[in-house]
Structure formats: structure tokens, C-alpha cells
KETITI-593963 format. One record per residue (C-alpha): residue number from 1; x, y, z. Coordinates in steps of 0.25 Angstrom, whole numbers. Layout:
BEGIN
(site NUM (X Y Z))
...
***
This chain:
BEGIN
(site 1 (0 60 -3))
(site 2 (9 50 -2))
(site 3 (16 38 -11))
(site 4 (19 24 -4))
(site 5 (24 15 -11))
(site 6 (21 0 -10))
(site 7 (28 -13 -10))
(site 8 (21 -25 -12))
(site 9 (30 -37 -8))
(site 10 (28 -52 -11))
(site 11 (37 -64 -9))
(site 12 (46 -53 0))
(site 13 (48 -46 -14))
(site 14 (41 -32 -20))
(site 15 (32 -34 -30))
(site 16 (26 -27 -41))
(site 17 (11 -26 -40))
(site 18 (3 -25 -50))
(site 19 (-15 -26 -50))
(site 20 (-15 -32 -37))
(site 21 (-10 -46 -43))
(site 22 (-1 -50 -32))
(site 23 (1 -65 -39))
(site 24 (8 -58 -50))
(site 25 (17 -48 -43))
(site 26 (32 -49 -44))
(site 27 (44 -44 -38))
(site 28 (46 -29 -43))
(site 29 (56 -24 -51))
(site 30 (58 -9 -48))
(site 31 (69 2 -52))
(site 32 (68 5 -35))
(site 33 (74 -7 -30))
(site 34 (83 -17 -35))
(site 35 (75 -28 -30))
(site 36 (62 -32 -27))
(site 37 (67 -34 -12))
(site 38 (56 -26 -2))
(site 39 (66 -19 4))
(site 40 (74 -14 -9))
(site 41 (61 -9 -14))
(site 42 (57 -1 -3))
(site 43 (70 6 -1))
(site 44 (68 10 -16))
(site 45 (55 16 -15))
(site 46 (62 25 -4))
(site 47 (72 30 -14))
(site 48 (59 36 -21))
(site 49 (55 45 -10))
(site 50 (54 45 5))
(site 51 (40 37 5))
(site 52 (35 36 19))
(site 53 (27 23 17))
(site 54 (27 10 9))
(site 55 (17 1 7))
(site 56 (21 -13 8))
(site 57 (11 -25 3))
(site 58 (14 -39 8))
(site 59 (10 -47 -2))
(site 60 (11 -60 4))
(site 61 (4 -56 16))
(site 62 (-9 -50 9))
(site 63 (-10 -65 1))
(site 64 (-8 -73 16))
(site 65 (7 -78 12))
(site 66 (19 -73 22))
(site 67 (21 -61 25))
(site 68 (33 -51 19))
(site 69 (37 -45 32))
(site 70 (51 -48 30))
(site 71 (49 -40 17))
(site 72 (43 -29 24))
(site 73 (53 -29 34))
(site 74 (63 -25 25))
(site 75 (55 -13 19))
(site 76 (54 -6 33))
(site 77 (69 -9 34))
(site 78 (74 -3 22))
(site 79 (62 10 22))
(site 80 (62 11 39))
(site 81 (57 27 36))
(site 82 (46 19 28))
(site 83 (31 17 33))
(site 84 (27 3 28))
(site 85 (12 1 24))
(site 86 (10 -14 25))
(site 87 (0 -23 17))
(site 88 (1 -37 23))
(site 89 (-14 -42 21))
(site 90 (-17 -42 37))
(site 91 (-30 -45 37))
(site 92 (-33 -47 53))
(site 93 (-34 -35 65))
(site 94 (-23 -44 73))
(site 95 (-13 -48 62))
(site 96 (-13 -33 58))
(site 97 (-11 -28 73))
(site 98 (0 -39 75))
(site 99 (7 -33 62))
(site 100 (7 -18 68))
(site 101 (13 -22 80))
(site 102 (25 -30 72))
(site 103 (28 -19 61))
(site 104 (29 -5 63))
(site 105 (23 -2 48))
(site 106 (8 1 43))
(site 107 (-2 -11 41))
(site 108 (-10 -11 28))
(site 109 (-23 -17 29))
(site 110 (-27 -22 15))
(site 111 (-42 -23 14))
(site 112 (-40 -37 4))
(site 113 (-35 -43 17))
(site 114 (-45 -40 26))
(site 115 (-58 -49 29))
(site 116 (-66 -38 37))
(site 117 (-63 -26 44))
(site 118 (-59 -30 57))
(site 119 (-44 -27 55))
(site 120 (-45 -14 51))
(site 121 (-56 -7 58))
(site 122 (-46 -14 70))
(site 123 (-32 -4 66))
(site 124 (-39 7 57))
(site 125 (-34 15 68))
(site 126 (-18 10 68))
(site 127 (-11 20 62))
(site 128 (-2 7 54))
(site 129 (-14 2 46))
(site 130 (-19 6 33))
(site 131 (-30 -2 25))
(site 132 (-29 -4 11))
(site 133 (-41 -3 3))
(site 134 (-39 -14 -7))
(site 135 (-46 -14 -19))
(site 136 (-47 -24 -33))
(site 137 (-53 -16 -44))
(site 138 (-66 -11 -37))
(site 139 (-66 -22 -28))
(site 140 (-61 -20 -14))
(site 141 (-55 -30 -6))
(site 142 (-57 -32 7))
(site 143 (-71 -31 16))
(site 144 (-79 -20 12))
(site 145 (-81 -15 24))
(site 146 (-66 -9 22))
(site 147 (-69 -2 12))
(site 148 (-83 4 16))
(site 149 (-81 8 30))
(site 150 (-69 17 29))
(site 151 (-71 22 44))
(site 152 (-62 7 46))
(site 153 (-51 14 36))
(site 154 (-38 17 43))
(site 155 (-29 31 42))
(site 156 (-21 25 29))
(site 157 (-30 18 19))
(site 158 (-23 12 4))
(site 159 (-34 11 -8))
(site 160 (-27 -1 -16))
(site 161 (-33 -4 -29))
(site 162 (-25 -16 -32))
(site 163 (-29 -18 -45))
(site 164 (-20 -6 -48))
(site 165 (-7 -9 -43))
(site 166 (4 -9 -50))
(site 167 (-4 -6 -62))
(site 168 (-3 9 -67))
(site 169 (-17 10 -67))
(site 170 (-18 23 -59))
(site 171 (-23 23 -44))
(site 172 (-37 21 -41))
(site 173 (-43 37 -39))
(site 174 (-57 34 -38))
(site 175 (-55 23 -28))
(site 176 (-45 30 -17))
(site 177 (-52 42 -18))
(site 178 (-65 35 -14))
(site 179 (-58 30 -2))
(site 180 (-50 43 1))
(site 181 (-65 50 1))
(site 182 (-70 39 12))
(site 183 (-58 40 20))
(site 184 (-59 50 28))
(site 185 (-46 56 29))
(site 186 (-38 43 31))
(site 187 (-26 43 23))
(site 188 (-29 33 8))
(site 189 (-18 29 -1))
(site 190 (-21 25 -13))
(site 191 (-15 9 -19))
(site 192 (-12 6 -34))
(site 193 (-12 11 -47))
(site 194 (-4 24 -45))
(site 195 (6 27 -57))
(site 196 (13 41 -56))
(site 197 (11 54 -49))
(site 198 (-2 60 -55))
(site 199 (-8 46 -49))
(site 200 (-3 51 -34))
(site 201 (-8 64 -36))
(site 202 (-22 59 -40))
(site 203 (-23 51 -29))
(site 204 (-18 63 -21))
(site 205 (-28 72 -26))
(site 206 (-40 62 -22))
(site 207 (-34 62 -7))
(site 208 (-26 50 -6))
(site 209 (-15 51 5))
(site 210 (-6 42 -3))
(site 211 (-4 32 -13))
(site 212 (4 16 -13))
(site 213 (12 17 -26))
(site 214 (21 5 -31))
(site 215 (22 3 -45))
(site 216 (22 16 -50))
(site 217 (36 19 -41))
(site 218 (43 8 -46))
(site 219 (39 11 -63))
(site 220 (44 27 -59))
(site 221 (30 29 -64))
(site 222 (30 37 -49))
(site 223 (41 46 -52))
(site 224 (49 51 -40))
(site 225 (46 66 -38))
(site 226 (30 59 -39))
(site 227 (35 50 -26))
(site 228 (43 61 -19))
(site 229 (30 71 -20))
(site 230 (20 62 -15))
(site 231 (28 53 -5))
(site 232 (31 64 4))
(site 233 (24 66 16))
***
């Protein structure tokens, strides 16, 4: 089991998420960092506990406006010992091969973004791509075919219930242990809604690999002997 932690930037800033309603998010104001600069939160988390990964969601990509790569550069500057997971709403199998090539980090592919399967079934074999299942309440996002064929699934799969972000709600059980059952050994993360350890541990007990985790590390709701258990490897 494992603990990533996410940062979710906009305007070159980190925001705090919250239900999925990226119109409304606003630069965070957190105890780990004494600005909402990219890099300065980053460095913060790391002074939780040695995390491995981070999971980084470019806003302003996902919503067709310019991309944060300046932004991202800084994180893997400050964390270089750090595996960035990167959601920049690529959508086609061409754009997403031309960004493995420039960055030596992992490529989030987030069903919302896509218009068929093409581009995963294409790099569901490259060890750097991930697919994110994303999901609205009950309703998923993306083509269908996504979600019922899970022989096109990668190695790494994230269950994001957006609706849950940011919202103490508690994560989404009966949903990533749906797609942990159908997974067929691939590694699935679950995305939203976890408050504090006992959260982790039931995601844990229903086979998840890991877990993307935001708010609840900035509130100290995730205290830091809960992060040090789970984050290591």
C-alpha cells in the first residue's frame, strides 16, 4: 500500500481541490509550505516522509489552455528522488508519445480526455502510462469502452471519483474494489475522499496498491506516523 500525494496546479500555482469544481479552486494555503509555489509545496510534502511518487494534475492542460510545464519543472527540480505521475489531458497516441520522449516522468492518461481508445490500447504496454478512470457521481467519463474492456487497462490504473475530492466524504469502497476485482493483477490506486488512516487501511484491505491523497495531508487529518506506515515501499 502506498500514499501519493497529489498536486493539482492552475495559473502556475497549487490549488486546493474540492468536488471536481475546477472554476472555483484557489491557490492553497497549507501549514507545509509557505507559499502556494509548485515547487515549495512539493518540497513540503517530502518533509512528511520519504513518498516515492507524486501525482501532479495540470489543470490548464486538462481544460485546453497552456500547459504548466514550467511548473512541473520545478517539482522534479526540488524532489529529483521523486516519481512524477503526470495528468495533462493528452488525449491523442502521438501527442502522448512526443511527451514520453521530452520528459523522463509517468503520463496519466485521464479517461475525461479521451475521444476513443486508440491512445491507450497504443501504450498500455509503456511502463510510464497510467490511465485514470474518471468518474462524476455514477457517471463515467470517457468512452465506455474504457471502462468495459479492461484487457486495454495498463500496469498502473487510478479510480478518481471527483466528486469526492477535497471533500472528506471518505473514498469510494464499493467502486475501486469493483475495478481491483476486474483488474487482473494490475496495480489500482484509488482517487478522492480519503480522510485519515483507517480510510487507507480500508482501501487496503479490498486490494488497492495505493492511494492519491491531498487534502487530508495538508488539514493533518493524515497524521504523520499514518504517512510514514503506508508510504513506504
Amino acid at each position: 500500500m502506498e500514499v501519493i500525494p497529489v498536486i493539482d496546479i492552475k495559473n502556475g500555482q497549487v490549488v486546493h481541490a474540492q468536488g471536481g469544481r475546477r472554476d472555483s479552486y484557489r491557490p492553497i494555503q497549507t501549514p507545509l509550505s509557505p507559499t502556494s509555489e509548485p515547487a515549495d509545496v512539493a518540497a513540503g510534502l517530502l518533509r512528511l516522509a520519504p513518498f516515492r511518487h507524486l501525482y501532479i494534475a495540470d489543470l490548464d492542460a486538462i481544460e485546453a489552455r497552456a500547459p504548466n510545464d514550467a511548473a512541473i519543472r520545478s517539482i522534479a527540480e526540488s524532489v529529483p528522488s521523486v516519481e512524477l505521475w503526470v495528468d495533462n489531458g493528452i488525449a491523442g497516441a502521438e501527442a502522448a508519445s512526443a511527451w514520453l520522449k521530452r520528459w523522463p516522468h509517468s503520463l496519466v492518461i485521464g479517461s475525461e480526455s479521451q475521444h476513443d481508445t486508440q491512445t491507450i490500447a497504443s501504450l498500455r504496454d509503456e511502463p510510464r502510462v497510467l490511465l485514470s478512470l474518471d468518474f462524476r457521481s455514477d457517471v463515467f467519463q470517457g468512452p465506455a469502452a474504457l471502462l468495459e474492456d479492461p484487457a486495454l487497462w495498463p500496469a498502473r490504473v487510478i479510480v478518481m471519483t471527483l466528486a469526492r475530492v477535497g471533500a472528506a466524504a471518505g473514498p469510494d469502497i464499493q467502486r475501486v474494489s469493483a475495478i481491483v476485482t476486474r483488474a487482473n493483477r494490475r496495480a489500482v490506486f484509488g482517487a478522492g475522499g480519503v480522510r485519515h488512516g483507517a480510510d487507507i487501511s480500508a482501501l487496503k484491505t479490498i486490494g488497492a496498491a495505493g492511494v492519491l491523497v491531498a487534502t487530508a495531508l495538508h488539514t493533518g487529518a493524515l497524521t504523520r506516523s499514518d504517512i510514514q506506515r503506508y508510504a513506504q515501499p
